[in-house]
N, C-alpha and C positions, 0 to 999 in steps of 0.2 A: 120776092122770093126769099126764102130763107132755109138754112140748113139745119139742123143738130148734130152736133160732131161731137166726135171725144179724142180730150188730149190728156197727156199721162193719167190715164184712169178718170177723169171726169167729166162730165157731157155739160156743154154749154149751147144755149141757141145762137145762133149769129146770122144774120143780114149785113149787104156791103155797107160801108161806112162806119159798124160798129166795133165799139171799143173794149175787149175781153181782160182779163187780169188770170193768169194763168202761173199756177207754180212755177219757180224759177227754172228756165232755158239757159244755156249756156251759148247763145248767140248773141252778135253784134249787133249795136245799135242800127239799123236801117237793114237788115239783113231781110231777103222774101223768103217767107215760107211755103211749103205748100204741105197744108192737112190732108190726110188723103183715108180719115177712118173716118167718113163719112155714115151719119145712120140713120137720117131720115132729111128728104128734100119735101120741100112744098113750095108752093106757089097757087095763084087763082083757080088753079082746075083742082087741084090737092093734095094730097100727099103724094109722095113714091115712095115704095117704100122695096121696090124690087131690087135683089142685090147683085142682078148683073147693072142694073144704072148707078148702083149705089157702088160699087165697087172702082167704075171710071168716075164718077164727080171726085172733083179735087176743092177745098177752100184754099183762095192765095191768102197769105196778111203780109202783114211786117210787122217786125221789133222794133218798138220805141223805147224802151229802154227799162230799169227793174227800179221797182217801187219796195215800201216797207209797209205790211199790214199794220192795223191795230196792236197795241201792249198787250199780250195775255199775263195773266198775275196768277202766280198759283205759290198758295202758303201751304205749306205746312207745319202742324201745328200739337204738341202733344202735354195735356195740361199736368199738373203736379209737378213736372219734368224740368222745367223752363225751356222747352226746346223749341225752337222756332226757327224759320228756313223761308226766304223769301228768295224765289225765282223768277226772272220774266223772261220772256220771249217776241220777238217780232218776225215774223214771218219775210220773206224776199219772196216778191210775186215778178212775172215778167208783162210787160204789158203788150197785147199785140192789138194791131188796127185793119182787120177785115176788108179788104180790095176787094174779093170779086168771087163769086161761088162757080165753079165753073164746071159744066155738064155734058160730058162726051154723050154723041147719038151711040145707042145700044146698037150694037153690031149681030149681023144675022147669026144666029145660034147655030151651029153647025150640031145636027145631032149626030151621035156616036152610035155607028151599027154594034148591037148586040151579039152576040153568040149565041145561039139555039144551045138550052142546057143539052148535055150530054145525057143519053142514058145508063144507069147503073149498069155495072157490068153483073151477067146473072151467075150464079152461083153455081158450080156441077157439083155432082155427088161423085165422081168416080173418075180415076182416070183414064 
């Protein structure tokens, strides 16, 4: 089974046991989470993608701890001028570790009785 979820603004796939790298959280080391913007389940029958199931699955993980992305290098550069400007960047990622996808039974849908619209009220000429 596996899910697609999204965490602050970016969707990743995950199955139990995998390992995600997610923009920095400001959680402790060992700490359980539970994602719960669940947007699509599947498994061997197929998708789900109905969003009263979608809305009770939860993904558990946990925080292993925060990593440093790749260097980004950005110059700028403007010629005749001598001007030059070198900047880098590394990114802080948090790492989490995928437990368990877990899928509440869809509960009976209680429909909501309607109201018969009303009819306009008619217009008189006089009183």
């Amino acid at each position: 089974m596996y899910a697609i979820i999204e965490v602050q603004g970016k969707q990743y796939r995950v199955q139990p046991g995998d390992s995600i790298l997610v923009d920095r959280m400001e959680v402790p080391v060992g700490e359980r989470l539970e994602l719960d913007r669940v947007l699509l389940l599947a498994n061997s029958d197929g998708a789900h993608l109905d969003p009263v199931e979608l809305s009770a699955a939860r993904v558990v993980a946990t925080a292993r701890g925060e990593e440093r992305g790749p260097k980004i290098d950005v110059l700028k550069f403007k010629r005749k001028v001598r001007y030059t400007r070198h900047i880098g960047h590394r990114q802080t990622y948090t790492r989490l570790t995928i437990r368990e996808i877990l899928v509440a039974p869809a509960e009976a849908s209680a429909e909501i009785p309607v109201a018969p619209a009303e009819a306009p009220a008619e217009e008189s000429d006089g009183p």
